[in-house]
C-alpha positions, 0 to 999 in steps of 0.5 A: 500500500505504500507504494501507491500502485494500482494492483490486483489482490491475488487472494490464493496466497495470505501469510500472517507474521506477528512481531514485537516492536521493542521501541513501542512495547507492543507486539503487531500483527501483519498479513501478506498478500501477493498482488499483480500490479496494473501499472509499474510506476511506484511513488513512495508515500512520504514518512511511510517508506524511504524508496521504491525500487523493483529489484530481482529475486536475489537483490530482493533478498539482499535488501530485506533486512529481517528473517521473517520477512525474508520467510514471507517474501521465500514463500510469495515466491515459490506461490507466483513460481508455482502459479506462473511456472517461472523461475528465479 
């Protein structure tokens, strides 16, 4: 959401992660979806995100900075490739 592209939800795929936000003392819950966008122009909303880039598959995990979310973005991959029958 935070990119601000027009997408469509592919639904098949949801993934929840919970985590704690040690600076807040409060545990948050995310859910993932995978989305197919409609148009490639990303606009980063200010004070949400730093920058939007499209990156591959192996830059994409070079920049994720948590396990968690490496997992999440591990199985959204293998969901599309499956789906798709792409490859890395």
């Amino acid at each position: 959401e935070e990119t601000n592209l027009d997408v469509d939800v592919d639904t098949t795929f949801r993934y929840e992660i919970s985590y704690f936000i040690e600076n807040k003392n409060v545990w948050k819950d995310a859910v993932y979806f995978v989305a197919i966008p409609k148009t490639f122009d990303l606009k980063n909303q200010e004070g949400e995100i730093i920058e939007c880039v499209w990156s591959d598959y192996k830059k994409t995990m070079e920049l994720l900075a948590y396990d968690n979310i490496k997992d999440v973005f591990e199985k959204a991959y293998k969901h599309i490739k499956d789906k798709k029958g792409i490859d890395k």
